[in-house]
C-alpha positions as a Markdown table, in Angstrom:
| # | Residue | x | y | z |
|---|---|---|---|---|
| 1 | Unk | 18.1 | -17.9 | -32.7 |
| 2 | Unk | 17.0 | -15.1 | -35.5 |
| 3 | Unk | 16.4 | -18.5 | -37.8 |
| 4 | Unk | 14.3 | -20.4 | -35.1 |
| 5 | Unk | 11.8 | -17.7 | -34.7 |
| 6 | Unk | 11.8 | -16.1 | -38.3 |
| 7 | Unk | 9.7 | -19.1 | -39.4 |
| 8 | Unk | 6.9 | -18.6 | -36.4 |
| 9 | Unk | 3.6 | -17.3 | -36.1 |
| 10 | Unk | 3.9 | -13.5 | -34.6 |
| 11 | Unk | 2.0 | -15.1 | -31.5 |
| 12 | Unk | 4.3 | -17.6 | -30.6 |
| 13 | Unk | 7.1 | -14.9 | -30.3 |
| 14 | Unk | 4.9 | -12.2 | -28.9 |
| 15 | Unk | 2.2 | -14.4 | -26.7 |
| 16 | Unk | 3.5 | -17.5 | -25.9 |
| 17 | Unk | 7.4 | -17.2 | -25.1 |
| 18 | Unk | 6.5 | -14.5 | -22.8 |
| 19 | Unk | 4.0 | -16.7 | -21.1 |
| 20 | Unk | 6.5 | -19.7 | -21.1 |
| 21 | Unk | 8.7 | -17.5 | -19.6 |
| 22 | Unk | 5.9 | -15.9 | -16.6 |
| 23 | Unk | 5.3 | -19.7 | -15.9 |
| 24 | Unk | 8.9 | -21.0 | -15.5 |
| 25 | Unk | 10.3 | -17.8 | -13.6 |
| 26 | Unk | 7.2 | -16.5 | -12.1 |
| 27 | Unk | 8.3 | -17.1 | -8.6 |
| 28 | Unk | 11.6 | -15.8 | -9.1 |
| 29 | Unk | 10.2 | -12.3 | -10.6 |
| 30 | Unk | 7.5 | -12.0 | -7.6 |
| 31 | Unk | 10.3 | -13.0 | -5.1 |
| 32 | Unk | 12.9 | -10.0 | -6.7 |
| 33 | Unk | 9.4 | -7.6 | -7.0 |
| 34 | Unk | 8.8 | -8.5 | -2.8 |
| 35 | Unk | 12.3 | -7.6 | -2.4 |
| 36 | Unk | 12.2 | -4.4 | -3.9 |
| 37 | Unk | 9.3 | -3.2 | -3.0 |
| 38 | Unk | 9.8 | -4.2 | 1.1 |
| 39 | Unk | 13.7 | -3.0 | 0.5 |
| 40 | Unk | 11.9 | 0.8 | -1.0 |
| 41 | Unk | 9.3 | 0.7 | 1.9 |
| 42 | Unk | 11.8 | 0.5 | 4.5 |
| 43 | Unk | 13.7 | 3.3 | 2.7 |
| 44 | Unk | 11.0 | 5.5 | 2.8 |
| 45 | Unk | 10.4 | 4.6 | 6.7 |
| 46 | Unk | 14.0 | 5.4 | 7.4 |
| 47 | Unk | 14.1 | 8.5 | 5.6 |
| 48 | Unk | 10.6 | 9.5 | 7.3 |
| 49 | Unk | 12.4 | 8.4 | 10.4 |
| 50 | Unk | 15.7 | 10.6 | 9.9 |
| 51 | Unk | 13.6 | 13.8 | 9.0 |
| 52 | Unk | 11.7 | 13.5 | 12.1 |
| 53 | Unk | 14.9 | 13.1 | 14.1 |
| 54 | Unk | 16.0 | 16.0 | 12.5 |
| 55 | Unk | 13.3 | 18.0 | 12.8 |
| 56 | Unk | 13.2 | 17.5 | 16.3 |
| 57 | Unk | 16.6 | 18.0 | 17.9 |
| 58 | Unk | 16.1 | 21.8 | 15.3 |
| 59 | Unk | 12.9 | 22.1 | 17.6 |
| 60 | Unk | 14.7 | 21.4 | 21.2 |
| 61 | Unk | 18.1 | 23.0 | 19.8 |
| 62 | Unk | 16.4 | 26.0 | 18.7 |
| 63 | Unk | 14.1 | 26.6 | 21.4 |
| 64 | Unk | 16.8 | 25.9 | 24.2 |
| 65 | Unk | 19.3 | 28.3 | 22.6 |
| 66 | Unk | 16.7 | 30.9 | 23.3 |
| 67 | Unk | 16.2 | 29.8 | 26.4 |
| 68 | Unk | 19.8 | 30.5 | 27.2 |
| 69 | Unk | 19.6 | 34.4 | 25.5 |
| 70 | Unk | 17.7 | 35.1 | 28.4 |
């Protein structure tokens, strides 16, 4: 492969192989970005989710262990 591209113009290996290659598997890359992007979005809605949870049974616990001091 070193041969095939030794003999090329610097633009073929650094301009048009990577456009080649944006053409041919640009719908695979944008699929794998849309599924990492959605997958981290929901990640970050789950851990949003779980500290609110959290926060909230501290809130109850907390204020109904006082309750119970009384």
């Amino acid at each position: 492969m070193k041969e095939i591209l030794a003999g090329m113009p610097w633009w073929v290996k650094w301009v048009a192989i990577p456009v080649l290659a944006l053409v041919v598997f640009g719908g695979l890359i944008t699929s794998v970005l849309t599924f990492v992007v959605g997958l981290l979005f929901k990640l970050l809605v789950f851990v949003a989710l779980v500290g609110g949870l959290i926060y909230v049974v501290r809130k109850f616990t907390s204020s109904s262990g006082s309750r119970e001091d009384w």
